[in-house]
Residue frames as qw, qx, qy, qz and C-alpha x, y, z in Angstrom:
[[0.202, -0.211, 0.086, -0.952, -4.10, -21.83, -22.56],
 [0.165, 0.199, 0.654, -0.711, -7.08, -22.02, -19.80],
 [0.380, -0.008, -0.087, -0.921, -10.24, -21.25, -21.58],
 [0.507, 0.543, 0.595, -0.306, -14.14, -22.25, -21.56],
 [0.126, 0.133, -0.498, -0.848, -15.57, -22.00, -25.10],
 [0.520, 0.480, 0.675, -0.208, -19.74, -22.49, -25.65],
 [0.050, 0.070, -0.656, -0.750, -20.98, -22.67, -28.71],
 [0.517, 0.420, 0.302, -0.682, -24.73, -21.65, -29.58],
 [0.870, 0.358, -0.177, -0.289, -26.21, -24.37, -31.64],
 [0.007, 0.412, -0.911, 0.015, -23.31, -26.83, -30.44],
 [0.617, 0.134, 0.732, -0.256, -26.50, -29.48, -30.89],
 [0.725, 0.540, -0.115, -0.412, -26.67, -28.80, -34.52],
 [0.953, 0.155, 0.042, 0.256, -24.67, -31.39, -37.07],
 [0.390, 0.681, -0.297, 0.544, -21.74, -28.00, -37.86],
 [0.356, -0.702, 0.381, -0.484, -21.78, -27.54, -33.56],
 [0.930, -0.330, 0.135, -0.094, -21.58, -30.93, -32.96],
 [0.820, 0.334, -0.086, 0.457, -18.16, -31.73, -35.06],
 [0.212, 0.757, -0.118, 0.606, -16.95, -29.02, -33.55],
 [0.494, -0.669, 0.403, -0.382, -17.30, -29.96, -30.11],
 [0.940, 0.326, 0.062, 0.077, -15.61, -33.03, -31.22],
 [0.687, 0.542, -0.198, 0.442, -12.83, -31.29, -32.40],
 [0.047, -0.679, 0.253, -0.687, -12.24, -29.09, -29.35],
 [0.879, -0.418, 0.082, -0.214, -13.04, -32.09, -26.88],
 [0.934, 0.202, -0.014, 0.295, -10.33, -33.68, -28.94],
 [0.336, 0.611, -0.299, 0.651, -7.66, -30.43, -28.21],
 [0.544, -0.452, -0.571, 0.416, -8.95, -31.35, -24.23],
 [0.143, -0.224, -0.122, -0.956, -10.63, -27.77, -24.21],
 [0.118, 0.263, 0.586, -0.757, -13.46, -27.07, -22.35],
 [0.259, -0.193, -0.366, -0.873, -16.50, -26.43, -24.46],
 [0.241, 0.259, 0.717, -0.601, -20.23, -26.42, -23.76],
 [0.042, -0.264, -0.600, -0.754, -23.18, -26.53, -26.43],
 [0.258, 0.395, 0.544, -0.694, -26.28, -24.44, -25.87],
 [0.044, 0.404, 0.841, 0.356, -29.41, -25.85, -27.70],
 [0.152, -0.309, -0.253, -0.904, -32.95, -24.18, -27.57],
 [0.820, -0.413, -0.350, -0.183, -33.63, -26.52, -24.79],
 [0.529, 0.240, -0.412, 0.702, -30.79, -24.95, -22.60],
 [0.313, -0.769, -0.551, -0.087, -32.48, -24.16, -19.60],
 [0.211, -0.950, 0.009, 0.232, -29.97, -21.02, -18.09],
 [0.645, 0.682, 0.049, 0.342, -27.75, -20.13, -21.28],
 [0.005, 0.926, -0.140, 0.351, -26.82, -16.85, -19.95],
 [0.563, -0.763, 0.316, 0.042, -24.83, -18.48, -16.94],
 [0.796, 0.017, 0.320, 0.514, -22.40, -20.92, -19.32],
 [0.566, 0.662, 0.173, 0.460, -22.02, -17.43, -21.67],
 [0.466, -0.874, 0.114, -0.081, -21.11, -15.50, -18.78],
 [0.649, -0.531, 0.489, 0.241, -17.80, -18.01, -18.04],
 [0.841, 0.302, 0.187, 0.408, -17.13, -18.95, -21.73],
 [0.275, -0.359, 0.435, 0.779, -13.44, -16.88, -23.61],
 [0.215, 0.175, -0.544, -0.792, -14.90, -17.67, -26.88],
 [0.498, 0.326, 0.592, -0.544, -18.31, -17.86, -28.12],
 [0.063, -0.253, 0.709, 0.656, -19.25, -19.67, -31.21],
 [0.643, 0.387, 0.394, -0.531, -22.51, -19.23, -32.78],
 [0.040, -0.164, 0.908, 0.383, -23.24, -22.00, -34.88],
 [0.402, 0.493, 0.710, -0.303, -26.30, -21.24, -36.25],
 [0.475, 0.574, 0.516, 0.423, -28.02, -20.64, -39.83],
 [0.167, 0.111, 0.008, 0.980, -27.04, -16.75, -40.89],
 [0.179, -0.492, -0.443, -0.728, -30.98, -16.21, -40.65],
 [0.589, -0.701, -0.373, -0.150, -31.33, -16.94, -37.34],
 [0.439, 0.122, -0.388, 0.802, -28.30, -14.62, -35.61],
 [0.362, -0.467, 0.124, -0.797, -30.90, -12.46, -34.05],
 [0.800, -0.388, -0.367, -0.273, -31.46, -15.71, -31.72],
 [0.812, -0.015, -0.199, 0.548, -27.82, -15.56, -30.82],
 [0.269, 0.410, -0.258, 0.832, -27.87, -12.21, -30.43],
 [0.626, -0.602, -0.186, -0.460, -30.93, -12.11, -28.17],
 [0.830, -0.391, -0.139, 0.374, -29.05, -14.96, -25.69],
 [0.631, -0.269, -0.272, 0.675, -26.23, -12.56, -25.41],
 [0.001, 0.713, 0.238, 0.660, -27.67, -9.57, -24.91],
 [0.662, -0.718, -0.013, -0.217, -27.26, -8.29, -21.06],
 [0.924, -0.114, -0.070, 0.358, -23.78, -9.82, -20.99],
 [0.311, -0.830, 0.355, 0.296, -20.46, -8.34, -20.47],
 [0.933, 0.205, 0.292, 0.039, -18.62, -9.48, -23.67],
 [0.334, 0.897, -0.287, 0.033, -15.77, -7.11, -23.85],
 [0.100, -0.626, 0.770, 0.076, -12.99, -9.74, -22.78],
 [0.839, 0.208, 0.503, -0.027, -14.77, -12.32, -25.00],
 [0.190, -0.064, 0.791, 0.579, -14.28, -13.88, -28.80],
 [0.728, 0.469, 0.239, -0.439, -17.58, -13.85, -30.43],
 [0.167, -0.155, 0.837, 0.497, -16.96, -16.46, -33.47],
 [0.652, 0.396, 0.032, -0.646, -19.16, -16.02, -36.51],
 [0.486, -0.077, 0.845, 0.209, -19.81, -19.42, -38.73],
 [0.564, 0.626, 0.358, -0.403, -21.92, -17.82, -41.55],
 [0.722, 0.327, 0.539, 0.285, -21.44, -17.92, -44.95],
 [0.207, 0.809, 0.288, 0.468, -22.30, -14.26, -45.66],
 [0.526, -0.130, -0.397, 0.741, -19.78, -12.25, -43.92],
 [0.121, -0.329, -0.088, -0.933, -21.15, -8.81, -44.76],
 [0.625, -0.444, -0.320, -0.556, -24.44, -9.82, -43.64],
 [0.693, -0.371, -0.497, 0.367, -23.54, -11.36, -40.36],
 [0.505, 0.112, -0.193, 0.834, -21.30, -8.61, -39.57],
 [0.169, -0.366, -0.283, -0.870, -24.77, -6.30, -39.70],
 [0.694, -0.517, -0.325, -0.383, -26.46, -8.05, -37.15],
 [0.765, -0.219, -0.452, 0.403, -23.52, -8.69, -35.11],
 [0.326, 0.540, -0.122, 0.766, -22.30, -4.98, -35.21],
 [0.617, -0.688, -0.140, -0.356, -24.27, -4.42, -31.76],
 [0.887, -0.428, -0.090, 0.146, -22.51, -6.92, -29.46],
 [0.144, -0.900, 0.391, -0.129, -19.55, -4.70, -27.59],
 [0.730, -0.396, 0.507, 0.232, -16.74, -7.57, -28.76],
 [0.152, 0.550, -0.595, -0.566, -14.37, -8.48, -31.36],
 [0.898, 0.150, 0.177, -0.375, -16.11, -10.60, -33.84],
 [0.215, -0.346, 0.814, 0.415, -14.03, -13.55, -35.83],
 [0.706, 0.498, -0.086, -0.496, -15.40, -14.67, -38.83],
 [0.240, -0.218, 0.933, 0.157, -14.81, -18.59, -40.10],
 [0.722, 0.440, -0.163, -0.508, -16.08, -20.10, -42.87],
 [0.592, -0.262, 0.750, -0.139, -15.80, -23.65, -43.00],
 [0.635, 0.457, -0.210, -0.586, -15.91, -24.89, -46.18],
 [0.285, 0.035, -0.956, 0.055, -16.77, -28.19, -45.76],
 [0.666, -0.414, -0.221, -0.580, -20.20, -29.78, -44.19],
 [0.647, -0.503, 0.372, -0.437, -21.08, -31.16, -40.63],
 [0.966, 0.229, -0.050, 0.107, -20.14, -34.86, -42.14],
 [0.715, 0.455, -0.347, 0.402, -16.77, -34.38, -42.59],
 [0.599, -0.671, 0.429, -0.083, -14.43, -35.10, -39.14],
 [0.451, -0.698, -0.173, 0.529, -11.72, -34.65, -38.85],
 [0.079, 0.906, 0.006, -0.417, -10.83, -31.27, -40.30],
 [0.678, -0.315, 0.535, 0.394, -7.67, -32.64, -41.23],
 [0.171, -0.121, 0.563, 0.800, -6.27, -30.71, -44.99],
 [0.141, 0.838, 0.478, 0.224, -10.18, -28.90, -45.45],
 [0.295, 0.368, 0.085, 0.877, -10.23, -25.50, -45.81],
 [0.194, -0.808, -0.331, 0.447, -11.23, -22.11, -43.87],
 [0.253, 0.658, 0.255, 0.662, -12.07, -18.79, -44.89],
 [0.403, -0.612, -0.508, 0.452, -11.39, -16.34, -42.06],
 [0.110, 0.628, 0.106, 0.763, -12.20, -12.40, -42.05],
 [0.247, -0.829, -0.072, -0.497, -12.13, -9.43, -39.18],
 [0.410, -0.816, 0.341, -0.223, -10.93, -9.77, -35.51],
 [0.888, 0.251, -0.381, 0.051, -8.27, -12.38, -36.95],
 [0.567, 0.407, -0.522, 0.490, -5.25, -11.09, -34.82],
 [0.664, -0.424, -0.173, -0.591, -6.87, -11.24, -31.64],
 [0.063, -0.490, 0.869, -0.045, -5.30, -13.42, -29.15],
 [0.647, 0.210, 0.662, -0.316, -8.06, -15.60, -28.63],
 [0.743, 0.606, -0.184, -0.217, -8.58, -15.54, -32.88],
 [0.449, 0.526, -0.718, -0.081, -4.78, -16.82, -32.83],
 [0.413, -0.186, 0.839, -0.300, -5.30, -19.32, -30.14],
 [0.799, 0.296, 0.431, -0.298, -8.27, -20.91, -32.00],
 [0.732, 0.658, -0.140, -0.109, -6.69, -20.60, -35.59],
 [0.143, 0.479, -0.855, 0.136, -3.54, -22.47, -34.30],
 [0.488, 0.053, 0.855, -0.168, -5.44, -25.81, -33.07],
 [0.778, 0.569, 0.091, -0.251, -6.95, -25.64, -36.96],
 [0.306, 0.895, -0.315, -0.076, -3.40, -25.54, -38.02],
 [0.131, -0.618, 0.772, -0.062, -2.09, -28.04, -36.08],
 [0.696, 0.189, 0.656, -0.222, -4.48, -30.28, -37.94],
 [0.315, -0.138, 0.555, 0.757, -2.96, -28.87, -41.23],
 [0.171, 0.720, 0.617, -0.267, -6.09, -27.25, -41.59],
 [0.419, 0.312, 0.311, 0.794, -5.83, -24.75, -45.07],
 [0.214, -0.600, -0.363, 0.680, -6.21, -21.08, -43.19],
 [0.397, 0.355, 0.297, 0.792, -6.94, -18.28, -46.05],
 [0.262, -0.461, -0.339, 0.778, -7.41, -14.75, -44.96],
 [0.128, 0.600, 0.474, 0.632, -10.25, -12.17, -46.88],
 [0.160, 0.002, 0.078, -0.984, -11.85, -9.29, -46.15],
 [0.486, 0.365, 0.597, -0.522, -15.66, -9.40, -45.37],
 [0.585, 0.694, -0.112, -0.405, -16.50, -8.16, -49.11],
 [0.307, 0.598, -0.679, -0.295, -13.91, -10.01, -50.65],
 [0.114, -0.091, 0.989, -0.018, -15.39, -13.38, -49.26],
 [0.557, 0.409, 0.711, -0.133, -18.40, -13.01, -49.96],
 [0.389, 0.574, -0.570, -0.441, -17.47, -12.07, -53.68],
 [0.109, 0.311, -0.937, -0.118, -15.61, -15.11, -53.93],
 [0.181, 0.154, 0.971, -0.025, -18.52, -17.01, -52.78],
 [0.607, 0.565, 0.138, -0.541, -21.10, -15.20, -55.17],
 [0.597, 0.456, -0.584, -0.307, -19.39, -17.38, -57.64],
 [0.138, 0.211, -0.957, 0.143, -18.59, -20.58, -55.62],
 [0.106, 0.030, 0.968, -0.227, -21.76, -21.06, -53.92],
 [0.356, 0.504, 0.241, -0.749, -24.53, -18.40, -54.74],
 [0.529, 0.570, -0.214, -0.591, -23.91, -19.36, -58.67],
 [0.186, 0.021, -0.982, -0.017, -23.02, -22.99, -58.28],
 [0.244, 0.144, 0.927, -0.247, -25.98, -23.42, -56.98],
 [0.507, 0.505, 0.124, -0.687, -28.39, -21.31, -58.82],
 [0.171, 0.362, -0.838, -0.370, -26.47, -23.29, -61.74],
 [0.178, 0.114, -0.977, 0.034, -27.22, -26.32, -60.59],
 [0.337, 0.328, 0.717, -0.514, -30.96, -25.88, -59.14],
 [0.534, 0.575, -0.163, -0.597, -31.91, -24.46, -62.90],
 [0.316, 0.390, -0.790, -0.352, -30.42, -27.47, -64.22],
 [0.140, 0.260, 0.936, -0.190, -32.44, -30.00, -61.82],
 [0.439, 0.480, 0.330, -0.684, -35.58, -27.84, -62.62],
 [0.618, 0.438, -0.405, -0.512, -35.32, -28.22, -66.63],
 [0.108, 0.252, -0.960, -0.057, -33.67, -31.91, -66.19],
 [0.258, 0.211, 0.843, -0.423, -36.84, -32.79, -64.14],
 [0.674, 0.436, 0.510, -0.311, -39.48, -31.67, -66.80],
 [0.168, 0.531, -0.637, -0.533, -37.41, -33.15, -70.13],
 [0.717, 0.109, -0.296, -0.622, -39.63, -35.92, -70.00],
 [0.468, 0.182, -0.810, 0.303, -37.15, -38.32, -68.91],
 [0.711, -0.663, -0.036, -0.233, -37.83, -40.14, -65.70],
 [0.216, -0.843, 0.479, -0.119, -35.35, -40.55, -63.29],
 [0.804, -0.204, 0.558, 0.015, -34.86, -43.91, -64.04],
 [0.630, 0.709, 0.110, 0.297, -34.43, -43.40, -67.93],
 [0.098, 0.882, -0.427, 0.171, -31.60, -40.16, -66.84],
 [0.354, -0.768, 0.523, 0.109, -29.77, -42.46, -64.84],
 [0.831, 0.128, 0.489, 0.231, -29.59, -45.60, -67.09],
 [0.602, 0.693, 0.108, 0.381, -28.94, -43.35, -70.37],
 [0.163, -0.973, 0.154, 0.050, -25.97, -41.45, -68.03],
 [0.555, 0.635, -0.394, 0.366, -22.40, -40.59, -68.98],
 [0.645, -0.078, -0.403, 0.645, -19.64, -40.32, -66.26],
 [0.017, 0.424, 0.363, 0.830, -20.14, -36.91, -66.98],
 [0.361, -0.370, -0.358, -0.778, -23.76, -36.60, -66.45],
 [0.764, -0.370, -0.511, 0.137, -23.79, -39.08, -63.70],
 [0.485, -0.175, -0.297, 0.804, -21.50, -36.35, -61.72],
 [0.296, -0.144, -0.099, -0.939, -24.32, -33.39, -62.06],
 [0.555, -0.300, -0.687, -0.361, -26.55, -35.82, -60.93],
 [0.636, -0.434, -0.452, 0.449, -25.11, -36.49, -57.44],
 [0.154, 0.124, -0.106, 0.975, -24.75, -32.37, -57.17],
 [0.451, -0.329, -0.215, -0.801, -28.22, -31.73, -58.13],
 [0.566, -0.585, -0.416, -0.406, -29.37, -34.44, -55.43],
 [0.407, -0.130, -0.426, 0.797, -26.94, -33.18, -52.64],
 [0.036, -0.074, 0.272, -0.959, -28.98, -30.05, -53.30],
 [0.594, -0.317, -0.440, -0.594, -31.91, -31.22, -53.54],
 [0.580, -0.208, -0.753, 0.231, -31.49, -33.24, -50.36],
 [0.170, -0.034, -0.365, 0.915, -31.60, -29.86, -48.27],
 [0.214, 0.774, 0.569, -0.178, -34.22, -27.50, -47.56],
 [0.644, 0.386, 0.274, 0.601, -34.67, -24.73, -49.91],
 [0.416, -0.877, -0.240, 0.005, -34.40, -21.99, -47.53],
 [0.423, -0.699, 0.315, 0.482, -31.01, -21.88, -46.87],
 [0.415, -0.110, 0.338, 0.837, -29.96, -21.81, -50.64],
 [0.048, 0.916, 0.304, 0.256, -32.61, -19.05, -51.10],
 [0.463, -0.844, -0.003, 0.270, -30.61, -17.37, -48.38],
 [0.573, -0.422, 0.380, 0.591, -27.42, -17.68, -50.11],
 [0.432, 0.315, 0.540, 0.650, -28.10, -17.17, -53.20],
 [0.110, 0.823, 0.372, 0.415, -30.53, -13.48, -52.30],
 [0.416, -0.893, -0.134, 0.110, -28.71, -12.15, -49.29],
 [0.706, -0.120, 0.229, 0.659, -25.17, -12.52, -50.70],
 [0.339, 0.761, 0.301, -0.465, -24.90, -9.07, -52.13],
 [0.046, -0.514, 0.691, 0.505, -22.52, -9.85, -54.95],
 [0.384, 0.011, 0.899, 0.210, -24.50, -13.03, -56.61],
 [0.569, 0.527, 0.614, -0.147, -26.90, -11.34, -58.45],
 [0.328, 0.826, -0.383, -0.253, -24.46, -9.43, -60.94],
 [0.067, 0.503, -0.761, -0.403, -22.74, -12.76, -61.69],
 [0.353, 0.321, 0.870, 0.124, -25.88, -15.01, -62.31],
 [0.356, 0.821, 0.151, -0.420, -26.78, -12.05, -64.47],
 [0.215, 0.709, -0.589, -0.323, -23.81, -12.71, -66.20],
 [0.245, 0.000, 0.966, 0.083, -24.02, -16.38, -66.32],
 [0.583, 0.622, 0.493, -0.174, -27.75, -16.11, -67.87],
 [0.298, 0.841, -0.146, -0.427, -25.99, -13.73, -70.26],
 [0.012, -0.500, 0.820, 0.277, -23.31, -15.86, -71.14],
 [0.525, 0.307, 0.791, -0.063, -26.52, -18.95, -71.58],
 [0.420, 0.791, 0.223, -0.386, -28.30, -16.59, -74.01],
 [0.239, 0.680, -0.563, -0.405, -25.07, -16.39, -76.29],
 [0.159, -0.148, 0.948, 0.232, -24.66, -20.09, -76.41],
 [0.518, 0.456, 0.705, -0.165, -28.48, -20.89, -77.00],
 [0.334, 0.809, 0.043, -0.482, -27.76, -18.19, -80.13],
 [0.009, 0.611, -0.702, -0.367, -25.39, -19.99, -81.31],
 [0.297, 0.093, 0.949, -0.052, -27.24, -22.84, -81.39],
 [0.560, 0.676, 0.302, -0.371, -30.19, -21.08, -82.94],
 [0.513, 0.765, -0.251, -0.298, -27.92, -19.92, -85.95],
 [0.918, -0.066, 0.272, 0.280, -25.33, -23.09, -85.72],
 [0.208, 0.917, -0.328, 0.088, -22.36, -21.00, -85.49],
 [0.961, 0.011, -0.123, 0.249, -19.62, -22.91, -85.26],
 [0.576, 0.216, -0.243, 0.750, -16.98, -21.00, -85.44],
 [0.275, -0.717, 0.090, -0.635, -18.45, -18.31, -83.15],
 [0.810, -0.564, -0.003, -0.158, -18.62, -21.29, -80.47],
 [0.894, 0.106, -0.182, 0.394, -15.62, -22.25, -81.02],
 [0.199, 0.468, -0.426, 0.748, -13.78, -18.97, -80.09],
 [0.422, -0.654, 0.280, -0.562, -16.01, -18.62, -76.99],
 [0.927, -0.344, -0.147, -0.001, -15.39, -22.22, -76.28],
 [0.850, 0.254, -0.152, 0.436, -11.73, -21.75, -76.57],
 [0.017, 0.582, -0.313, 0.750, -11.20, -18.60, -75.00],
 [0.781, -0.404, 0.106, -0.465, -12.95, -20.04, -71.85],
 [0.972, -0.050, -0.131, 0.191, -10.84, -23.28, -71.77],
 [0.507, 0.507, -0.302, 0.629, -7.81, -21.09, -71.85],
 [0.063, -0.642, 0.585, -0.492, -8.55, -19.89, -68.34],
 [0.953, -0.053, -0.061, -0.291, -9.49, -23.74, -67.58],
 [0.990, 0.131, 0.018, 0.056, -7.04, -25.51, -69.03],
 [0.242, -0.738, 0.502, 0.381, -3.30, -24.79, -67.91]]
């Protein structure tokens, strides 16, 4: 198939791998930066349009295709938060696709990562694009808007809150960082290299994920809840109380 594809924010690190991959399928593409001096004429000629930009700034993406004609387009969403995308996109007179890349700008080629895809899936232009993932053996799984971001109020919204509460208390336990890493386990040495992946970011975007998702604050309500029982147990050194909750927990762990 014939097509143009541009891709808004194709200068970031997720838009760049991407025009990469789609250079590499001998595909037309085009990336429009914020230093694109007439946008509107490459969004005019593109099939599919992929906006690769942070979920907070889609109102920059919707702004560039405002005035267009975009009813025999793709519009491809790359946020995290389907629901919430889906709200700001709901305007733009096209079918939207929704892809979730789970995996970071680093990682080329695609080759056996995963994808989360939700809404204008069957689309021809949706199957054209989600067959050159496929023929990189690219793992394809299919949600509903609400039902991915569920799934990722527990994968990313409460993995990280997890993990930013643990760098906060780790950081004033007295220990310097040179004392945590010499006195680390295997273990402990693997929460380390999480906490400074996230730490390596800014903390904007996992504010974003972690308050706009609208599912993550009823299960890091339940994850403090489930802290509180263990720090009780520890107050009253119950043993055998931990022991059932440890065991009942391992059971859906451990096959």
């Amino acid at each position: 198939m014939n097509m143009k594809i541009v891709i808004i924010g194709g200068t970031g690190g997720m838009g760049k791998s991407l025009m990469r991959f789609f250079h590499s399928k001998k595909i037309t593409t085009k990336a429009i930066g914020r230093a694109t001096l007439t946008p509107a004429i490459h969004l005019r000629s593109a099939d599919i349009v992929v906006i690769s930009v942070p979920s907070r700034a889609l109102s920059y993406a919707v702004n560039l295709l405002s005035g267009i004609d975009l009813s025999k387009k793709l519009i491809v969403s790359l946020g995290s938060i389907m629901t919430h995308d889906q709200g700001v996109l709901k305007g733009l007179s096209a079918p939207v696709l929704h892809l979730h890349q789970l995996f970071g700008p680093q990682v080329y080629p695609f080759t056996h990562q995963r994808m989360i895809v939700s809404g204008a899936t069957k689309q021809p232009f949706s199957r054209f694009l989600l067959s050159l993932f496929k023929k990189d053996n690219v793992s394809i799984q299919v949600l509903k808007l609400s039902e991915h971001d569920k799934l990722m109020a527990s994968v990313q919204a409460l993995s990280q809150f997890s993990t930013i509460s643990l760098g906060k208390t780790l950081s004033e336990s007295g220990n310097s960082m040179k004392k945590l890493k010499n006195g680390a386990s295997v273990t402990f040495n693997m929460s380390m290299e999480v906490i400074c992946r996230i730490m390596a970011q800014k903390a904007d975007l996992w504010a974003f994920l972690q308050f706009e998702n609208p599912f993550a604050l009823k299960v890091m309500e339940k994850h403090l809840k489930n802290v509180q029982l263990m720090i009780n147990m520890a107050k009253n050194k119950d043993y055998k109380k931990f022991e059932q909750f440890f065991n009942k927990t391992a059971k859906f762990w451990i096959n």
